[in-house]
SEMI-753519 format. One record per residue (C-alpha): residue in one letter; residue number from 1; x, y, z. Coordinates in steps of 0.25 Angstrom, whole numbers. Each point is the difference from the previous one (the first is absolute). Layout:
# residues N
+-----+-----+-------+-------+-------+
| res |   n |    px |    py |    pz |
+-----+-----+-------+-------+-------+
|   A | NUM |     X |     Y |     Z |
...
+-----+-----+-------+-------+-------+
//
This chain:
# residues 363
+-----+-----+-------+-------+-------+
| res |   n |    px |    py |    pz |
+-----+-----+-------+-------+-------+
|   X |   1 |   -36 |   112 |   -42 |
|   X |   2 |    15 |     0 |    -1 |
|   X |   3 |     2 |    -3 |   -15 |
|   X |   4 |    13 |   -10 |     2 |
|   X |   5 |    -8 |    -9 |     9 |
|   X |   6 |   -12 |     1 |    -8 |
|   X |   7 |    11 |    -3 |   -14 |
|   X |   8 |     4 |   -13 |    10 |
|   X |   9 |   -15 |    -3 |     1 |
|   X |  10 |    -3 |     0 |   -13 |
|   X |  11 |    12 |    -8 |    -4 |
|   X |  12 |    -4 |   -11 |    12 |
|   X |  13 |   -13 |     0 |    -7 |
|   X |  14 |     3 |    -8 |   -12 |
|   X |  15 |    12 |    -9 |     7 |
|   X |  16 |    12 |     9 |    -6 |
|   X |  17 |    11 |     1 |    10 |
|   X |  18 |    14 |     5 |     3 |
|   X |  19 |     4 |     0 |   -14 |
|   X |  20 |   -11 |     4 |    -7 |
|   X |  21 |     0 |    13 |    10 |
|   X |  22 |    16 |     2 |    -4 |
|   X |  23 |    -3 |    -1 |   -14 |
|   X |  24 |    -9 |    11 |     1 |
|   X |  25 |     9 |     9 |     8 |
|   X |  26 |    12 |    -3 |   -10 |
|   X |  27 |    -9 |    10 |    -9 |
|   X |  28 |    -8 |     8 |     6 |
|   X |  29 |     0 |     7 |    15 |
|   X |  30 |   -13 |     4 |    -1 |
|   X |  31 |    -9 |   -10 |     8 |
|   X |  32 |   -13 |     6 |    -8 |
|   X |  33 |     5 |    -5 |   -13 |
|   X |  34 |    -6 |   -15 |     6 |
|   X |  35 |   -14 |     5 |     0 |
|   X |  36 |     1 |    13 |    -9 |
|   X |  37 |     8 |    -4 |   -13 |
|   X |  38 |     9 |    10 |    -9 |
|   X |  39 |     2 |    -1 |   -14 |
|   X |  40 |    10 |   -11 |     3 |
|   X |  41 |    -8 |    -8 |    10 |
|   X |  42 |    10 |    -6 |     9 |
|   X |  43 |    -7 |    -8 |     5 |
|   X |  44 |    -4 |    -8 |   -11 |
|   X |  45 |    14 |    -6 |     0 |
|   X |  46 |     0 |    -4 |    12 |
|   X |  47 |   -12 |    -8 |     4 |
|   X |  48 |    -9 |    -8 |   -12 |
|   X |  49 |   -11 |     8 |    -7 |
|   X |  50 |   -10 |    -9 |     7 |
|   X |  51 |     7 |     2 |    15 |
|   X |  52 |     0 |    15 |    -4 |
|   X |  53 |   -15 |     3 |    -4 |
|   X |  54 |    -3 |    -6 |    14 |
|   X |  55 |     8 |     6 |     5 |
|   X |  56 |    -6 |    15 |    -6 |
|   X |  57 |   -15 |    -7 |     2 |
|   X |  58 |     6 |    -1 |    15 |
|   X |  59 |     4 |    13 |     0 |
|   X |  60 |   -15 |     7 |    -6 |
|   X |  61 |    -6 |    -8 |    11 |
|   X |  62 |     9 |     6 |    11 |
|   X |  63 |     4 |   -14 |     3 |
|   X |  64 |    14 |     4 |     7 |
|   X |  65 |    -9 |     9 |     9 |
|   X |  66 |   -11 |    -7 |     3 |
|   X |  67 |    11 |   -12 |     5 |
|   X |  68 |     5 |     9 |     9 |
|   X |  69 |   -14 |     3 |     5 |
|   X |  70 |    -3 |   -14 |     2 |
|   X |  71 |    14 |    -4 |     8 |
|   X |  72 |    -2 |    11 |    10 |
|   X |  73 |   -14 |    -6 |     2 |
|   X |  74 |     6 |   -14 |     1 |
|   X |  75 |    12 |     4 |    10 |
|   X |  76 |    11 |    -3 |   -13 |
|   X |  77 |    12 |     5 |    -1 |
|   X |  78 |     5 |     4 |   -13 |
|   X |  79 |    15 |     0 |    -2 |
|   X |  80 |     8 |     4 |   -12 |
|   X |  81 |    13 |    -4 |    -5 |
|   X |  82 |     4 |    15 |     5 |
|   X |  83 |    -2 |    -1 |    13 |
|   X |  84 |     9 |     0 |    11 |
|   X |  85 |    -5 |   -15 |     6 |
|   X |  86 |     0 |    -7 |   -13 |
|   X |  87 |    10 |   -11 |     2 |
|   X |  88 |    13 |     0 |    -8 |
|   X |  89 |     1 |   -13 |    -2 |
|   X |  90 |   -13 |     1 |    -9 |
|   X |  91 |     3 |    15 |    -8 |
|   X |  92 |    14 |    -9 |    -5 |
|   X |  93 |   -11 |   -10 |    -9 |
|   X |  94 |     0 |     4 |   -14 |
|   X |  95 |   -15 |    -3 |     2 |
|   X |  96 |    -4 |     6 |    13 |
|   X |  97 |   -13 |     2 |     3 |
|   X |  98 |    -2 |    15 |    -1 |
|   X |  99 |   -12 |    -1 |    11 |
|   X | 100 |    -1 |    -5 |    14 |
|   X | 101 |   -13 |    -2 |     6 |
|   X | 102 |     2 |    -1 |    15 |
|   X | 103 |   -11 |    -5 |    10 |
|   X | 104 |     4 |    -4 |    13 |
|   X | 105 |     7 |     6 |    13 |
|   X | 106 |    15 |     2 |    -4 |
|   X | 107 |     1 |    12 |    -9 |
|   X | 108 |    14 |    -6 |    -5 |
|   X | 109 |     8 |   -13 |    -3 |
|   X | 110 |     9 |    -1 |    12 |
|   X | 111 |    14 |     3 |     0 |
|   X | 112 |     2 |   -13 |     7 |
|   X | 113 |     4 |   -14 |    -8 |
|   X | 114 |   -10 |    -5 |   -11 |
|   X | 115 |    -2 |   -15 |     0 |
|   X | 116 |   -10 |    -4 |   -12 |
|   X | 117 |    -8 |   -13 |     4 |
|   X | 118 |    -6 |    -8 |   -14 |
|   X | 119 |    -6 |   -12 |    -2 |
|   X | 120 |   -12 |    -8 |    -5 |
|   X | 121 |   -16 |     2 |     3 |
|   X | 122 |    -1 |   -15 |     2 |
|   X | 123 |    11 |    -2 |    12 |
|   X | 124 |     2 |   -14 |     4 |
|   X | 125 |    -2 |    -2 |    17 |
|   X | 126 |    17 |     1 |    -1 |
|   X | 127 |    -1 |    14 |    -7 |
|   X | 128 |   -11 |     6 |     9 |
|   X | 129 |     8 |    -3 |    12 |
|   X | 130 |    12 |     4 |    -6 |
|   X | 131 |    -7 |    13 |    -6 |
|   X | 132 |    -4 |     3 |    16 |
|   X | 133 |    15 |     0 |     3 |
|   X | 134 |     4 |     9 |   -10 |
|   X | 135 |   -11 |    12 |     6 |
|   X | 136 |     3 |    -4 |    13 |
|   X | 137 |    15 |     2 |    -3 |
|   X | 138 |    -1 |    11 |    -8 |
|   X | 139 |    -9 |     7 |    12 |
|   X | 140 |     8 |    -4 |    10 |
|   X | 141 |    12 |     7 |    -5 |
|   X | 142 |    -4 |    14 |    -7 |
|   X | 143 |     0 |    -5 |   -13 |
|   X | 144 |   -11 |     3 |   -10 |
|   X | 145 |    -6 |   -10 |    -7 |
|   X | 146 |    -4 |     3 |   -15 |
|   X | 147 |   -10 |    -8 |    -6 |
|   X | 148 |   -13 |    -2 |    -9 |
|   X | 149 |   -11 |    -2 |    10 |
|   X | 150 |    -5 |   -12 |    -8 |
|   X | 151 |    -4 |   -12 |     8 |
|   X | 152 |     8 |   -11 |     3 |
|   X | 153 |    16 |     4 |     3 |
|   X | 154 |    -1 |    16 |    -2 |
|   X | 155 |   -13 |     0 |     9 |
|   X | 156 |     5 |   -11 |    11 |
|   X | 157 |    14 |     9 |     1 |
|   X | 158 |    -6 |    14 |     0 |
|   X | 159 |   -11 |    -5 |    11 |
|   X | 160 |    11 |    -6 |     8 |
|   X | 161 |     9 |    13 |    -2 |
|   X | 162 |   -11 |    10 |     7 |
|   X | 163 |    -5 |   -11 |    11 |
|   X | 164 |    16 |     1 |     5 |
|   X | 165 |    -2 |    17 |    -1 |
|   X | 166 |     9 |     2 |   -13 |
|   X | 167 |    -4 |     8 |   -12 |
|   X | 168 |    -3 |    -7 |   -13 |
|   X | 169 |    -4 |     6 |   -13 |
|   X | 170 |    -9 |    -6 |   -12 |
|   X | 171 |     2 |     2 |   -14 |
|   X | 172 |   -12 |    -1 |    -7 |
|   X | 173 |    -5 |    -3 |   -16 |
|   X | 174 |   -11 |     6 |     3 |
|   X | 175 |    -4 |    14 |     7 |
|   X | 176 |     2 |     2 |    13 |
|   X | 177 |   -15 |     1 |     3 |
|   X | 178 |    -3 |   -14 |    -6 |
|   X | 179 |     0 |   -11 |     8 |
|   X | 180 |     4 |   -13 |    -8 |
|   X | 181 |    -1 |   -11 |     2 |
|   X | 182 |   -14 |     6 |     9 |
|   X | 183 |     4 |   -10 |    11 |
|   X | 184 |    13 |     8 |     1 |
|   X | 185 |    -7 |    11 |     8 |
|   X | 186 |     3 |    -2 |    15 |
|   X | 187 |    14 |    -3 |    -5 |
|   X | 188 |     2 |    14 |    -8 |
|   X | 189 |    -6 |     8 |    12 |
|   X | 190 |    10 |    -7 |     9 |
|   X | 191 |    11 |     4 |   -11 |
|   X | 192 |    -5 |    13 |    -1 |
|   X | 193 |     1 |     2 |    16 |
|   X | 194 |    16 |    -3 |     0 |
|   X | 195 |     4 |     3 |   -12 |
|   X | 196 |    -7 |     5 |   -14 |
|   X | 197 |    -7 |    -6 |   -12 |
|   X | 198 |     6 |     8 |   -11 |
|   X | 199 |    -1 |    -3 |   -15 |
|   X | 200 |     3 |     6 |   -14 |
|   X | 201 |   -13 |    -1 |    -6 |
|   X | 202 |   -12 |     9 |     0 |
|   X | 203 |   -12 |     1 |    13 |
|   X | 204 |   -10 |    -9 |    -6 |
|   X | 205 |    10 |    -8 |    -9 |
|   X | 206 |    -4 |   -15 |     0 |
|   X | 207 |     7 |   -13 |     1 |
|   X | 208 |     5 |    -4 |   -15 |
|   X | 209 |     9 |   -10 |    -3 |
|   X | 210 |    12 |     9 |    -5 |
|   X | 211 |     0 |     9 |    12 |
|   X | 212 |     6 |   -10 |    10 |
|   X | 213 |    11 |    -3 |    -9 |
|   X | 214 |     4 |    13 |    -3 |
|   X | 215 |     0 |     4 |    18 |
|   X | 216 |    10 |    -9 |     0 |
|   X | 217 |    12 |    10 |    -4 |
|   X | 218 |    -5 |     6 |    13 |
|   X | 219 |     2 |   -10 |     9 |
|   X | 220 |    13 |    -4 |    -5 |
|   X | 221 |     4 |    15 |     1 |
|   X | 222 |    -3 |     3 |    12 |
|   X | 223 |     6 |   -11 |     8 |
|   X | 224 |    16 |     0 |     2 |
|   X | 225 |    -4 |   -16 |     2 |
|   X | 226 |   -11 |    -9 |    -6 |
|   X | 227 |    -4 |   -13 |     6 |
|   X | 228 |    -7 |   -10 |    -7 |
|   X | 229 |    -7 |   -10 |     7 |
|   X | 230 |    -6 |    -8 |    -8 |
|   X | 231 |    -3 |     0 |   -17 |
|   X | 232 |    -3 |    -9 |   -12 |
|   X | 233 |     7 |     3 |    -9 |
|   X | 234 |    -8 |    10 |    -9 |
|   X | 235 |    -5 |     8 |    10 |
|   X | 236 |    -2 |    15 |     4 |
|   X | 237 |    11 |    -3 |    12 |
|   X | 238 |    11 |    -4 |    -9 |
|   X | 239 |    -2 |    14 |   -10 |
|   X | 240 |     2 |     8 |    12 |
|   X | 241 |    13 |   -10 |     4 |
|   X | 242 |     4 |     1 |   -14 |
|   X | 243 |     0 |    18 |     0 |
|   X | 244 |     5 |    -1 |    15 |
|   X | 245 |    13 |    -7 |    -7 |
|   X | 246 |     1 |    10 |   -13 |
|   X | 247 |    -1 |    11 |    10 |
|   X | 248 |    12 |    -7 |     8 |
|   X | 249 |    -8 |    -1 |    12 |
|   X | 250 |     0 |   -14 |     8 |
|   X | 251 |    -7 |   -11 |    -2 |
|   X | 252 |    -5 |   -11 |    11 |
|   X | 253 |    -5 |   -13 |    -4 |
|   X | 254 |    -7 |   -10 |    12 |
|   X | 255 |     4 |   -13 |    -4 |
|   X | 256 |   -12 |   -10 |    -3 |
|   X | 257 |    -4 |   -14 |    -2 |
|   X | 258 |     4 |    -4 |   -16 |
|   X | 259 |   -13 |    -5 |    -3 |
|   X | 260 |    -6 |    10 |     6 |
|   X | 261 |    -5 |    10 |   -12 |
|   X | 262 |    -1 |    11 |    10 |
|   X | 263 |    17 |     0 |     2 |
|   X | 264 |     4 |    -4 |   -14 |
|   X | 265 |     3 |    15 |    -1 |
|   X | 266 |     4 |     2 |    13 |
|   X | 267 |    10 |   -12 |    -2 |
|   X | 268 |     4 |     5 |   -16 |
|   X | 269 |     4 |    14 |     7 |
|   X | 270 |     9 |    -6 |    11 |
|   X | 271 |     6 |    -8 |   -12 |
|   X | 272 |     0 |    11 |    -8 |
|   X | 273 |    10 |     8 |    10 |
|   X | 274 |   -12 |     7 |    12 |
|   X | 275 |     5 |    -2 |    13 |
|   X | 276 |    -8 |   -12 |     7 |
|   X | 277 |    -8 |     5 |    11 |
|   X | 278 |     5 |   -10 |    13 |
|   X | 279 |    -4 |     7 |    11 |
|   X | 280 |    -3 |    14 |     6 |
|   X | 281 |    14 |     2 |     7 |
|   X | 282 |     6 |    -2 |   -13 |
|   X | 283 |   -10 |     9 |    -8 |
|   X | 284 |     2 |    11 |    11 |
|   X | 285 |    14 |     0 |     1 |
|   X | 286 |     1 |     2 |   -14 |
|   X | 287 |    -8 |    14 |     3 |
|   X | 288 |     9 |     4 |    10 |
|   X | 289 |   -10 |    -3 |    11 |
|   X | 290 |     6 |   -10 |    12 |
|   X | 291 |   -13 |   -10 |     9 |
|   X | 292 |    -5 |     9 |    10 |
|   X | 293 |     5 |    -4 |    14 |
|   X | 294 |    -7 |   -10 |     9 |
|   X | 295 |   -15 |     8 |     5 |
|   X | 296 |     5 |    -7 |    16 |
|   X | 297 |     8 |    14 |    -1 |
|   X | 298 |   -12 |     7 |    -5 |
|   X | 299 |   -13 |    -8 |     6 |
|   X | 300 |    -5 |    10 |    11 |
|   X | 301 |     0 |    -4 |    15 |
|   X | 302 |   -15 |    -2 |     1 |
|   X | 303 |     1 |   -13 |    -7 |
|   X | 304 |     1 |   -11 |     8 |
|   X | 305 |     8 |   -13 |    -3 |
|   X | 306 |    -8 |    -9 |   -10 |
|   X | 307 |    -4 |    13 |    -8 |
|   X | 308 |    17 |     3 |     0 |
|   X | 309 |    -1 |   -15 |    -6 |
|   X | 310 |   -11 |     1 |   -10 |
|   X | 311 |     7 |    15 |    -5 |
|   X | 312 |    14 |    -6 |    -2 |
|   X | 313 |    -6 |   -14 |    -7 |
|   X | 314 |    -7 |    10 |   -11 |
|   X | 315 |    13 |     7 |    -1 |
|   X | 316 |     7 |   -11 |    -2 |
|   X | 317 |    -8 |    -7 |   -10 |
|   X | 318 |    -8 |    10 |    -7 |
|   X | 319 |   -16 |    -3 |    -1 |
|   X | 320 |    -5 |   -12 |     6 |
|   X | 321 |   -13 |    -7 |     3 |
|   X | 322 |    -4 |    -2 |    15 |
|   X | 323 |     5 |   -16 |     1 |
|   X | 324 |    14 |     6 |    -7 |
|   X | 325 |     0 |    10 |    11 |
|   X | 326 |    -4 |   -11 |    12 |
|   X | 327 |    11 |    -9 |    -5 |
|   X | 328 |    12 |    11 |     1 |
|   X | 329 |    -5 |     4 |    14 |
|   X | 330 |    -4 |   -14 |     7 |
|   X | 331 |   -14 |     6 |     1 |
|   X | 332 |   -16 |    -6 |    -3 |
|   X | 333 |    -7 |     8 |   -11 |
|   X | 334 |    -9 |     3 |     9 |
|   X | 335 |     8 |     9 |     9 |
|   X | 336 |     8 |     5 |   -14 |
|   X | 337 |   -14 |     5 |    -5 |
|   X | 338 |    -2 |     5 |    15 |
|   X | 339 |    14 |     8 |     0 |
|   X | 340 |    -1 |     5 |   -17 |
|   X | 341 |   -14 |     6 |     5 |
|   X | 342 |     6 |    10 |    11 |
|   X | 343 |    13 |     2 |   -10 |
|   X | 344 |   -10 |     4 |   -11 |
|   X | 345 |    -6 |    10 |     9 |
|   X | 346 |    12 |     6 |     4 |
|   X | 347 |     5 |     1 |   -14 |
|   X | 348 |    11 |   -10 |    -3 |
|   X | 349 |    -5 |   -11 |    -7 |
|   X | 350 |   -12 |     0 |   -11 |
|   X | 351 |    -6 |   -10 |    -8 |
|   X | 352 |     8 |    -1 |   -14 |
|   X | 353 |    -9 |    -9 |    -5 |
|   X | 354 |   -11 |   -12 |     4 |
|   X | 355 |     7 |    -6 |    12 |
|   X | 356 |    14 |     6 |    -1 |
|   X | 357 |     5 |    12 |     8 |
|   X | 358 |    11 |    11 |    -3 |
|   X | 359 |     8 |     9 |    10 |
|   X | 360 |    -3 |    15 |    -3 |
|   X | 361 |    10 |     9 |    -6 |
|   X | 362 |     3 |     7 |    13 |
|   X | 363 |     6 |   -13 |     6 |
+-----+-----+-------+-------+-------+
//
């Protein structure tokens, strides 16, 4: 196998990154001298003695090999921090991951805007509906949203960013082929259809405490904006906001309830200097992306009146449950749930979630 991949493989393999690798090269060129010491063993001053016999146990297993192997089996990408498609914004970390496993339809991050969208496992009612905004926006208008894939906001956002056809990608703390939490697994499918799961860690490597933490620095690099919808305050959402603002990237904070534990971080960033998070005009113009003009110029000919209505009533509003919809259009919900059926069909409107509706992105 190629003997600089495999020196990045081995060095992935015990947690050592960017620096570690430059260490390593400050002395020595010669990428066999990780695995097949000189009398001055390189190595040994760059990673600790008990990283570096794993390392060498590793190696006399054919580890580095044998992953390769198993990623080809799986459909995994392995990316380096060589390649062509490895993001710049993530090479500049002092401790970029050296390794990018890579499961999922796009072989890239996209050249378009990065909008990274955090926030607790235990959503209130107000941060799940808020969380369905931010993927629907995101979806709507090209941008790609970065995330962990965790359940409550990350999984609410990154679900609603694919059901409005844009492209999400998860970062995970474990490895790509690992569902976790196990209920996870419809949602990293649907992730890995419009977008990718991608991860630092190892095929087969399990959820530890520590891992997530550390996946942060990629959020928070990845994405020229982070929005945090809502965060206690010791959370794994306000390390990523916390390396998004020492990498001098934006924070956006979704103003909360005060006794609400869930936007006492939220609250504390807005206080502390993040932008407040008011509305989605505000957000996108920021980005340099004005609305998206009325769909009565885009709605096509067959639709007859009401549909025109119902169409225009979701643009305007966003997602809304059917007596929403009946109340902006003089209609019963009878005839609504009539009318979103045939709109369904044709491909304008889907269900967001239990009882509410959407427009598609093509509208």
């Amino acid at each position: 196998m190629d003997e600089r991949l495999k020196f990045f493989l081995l060095l992935n393999y015990v947690n050592a990154n960017k620096s570690s690798a430059a260490k390593f090269f400050a002395k020595s060129d010669d990428v066999r001298e990780l695995w097949r010491p000189t009398r001055t063993d390189v190595a040994a001053d760059v990673v600790s003695e008990k990283s570096l016999a794993a390392l060498r146990k590793a190696n006399d297993t054919a580890w580095a090999e044998n992953e390769l192997e198993r990623a080809e089996k799986m459909g995994i990408s392995v990316m380096t921090i060589d390649d062509d498609n490895y993001p710049d914004d993530l090479a500049n970390l002092k401790d970029a991951p050296l390794i990018l496993y890579w499961k999922g339809k796009a072989e890239k991050f996209p050249d378009t805007l990065k909008v990274s969208v955090v926030g607790t496992r235990r959503m209130s009612a107000y941060g799940r509906d808020v969380s369905r905004m931010m993927g629907r926006m995101c979806g709507e208008n090209d941008i790609a949203l970065i995330s962990g894939g965790a359940w409550g906001v990350d999984g609410t956002s990154q679900n609603e960013c694919c059901d409005a056809g844009g492209a999400t990608f998860a970062i995970l703390g474990t490895g790509v082929d690992i569902v976790y939490p196990a209920a996870n697994r419809t949602l990293f499918e649907k992730i890995s259809s419009c977008g990718a799961l991608v991860s630092e860690f190892p095929i087969g490597s399990k959820g530890l405490p520590w891992r997530f933490p550390q996946r942060n620095r990629i959020v928070a690099a990845l994405a020229q904006k982070t929005i945090v919808v809502e965060a206690p305050m010791k959370s794994g959402s306000m390390i990523t906001a916390r390396l998004a603002l020492e990498l001098g990237k934006e924070v956006w904070a979704v103003p909360g309830q005060i006794f609400n534990s869930n936007s006492q971080g939220t609250n504390r960033l807005i206080y502390d200097g993040a932008y407040p998070f008011v509305d989605e005009e505000t957000f996108l113009a920021s980005c340099g992306i004005s609305q998206k003009k009325k769909p009565s110029e885009d709605i096509p000919e067959n639709l007859t009146d009401d549909e025109r209505n119902i169409i225009n009533a979701l643009h305007e509003n966003g997602t809304m449950p059917v007596d929403s919809i009946a109340a902006a259009v003089g209609m019963t919900c009878a005839d609504i749930l009539k009318y979103i059926t045939m709109l369904s069909a044709k491909g304008y409107v889907y269900m967001s979630a239990a009882g509410r509706y959407s427009l598609k992105k093509n509208l």
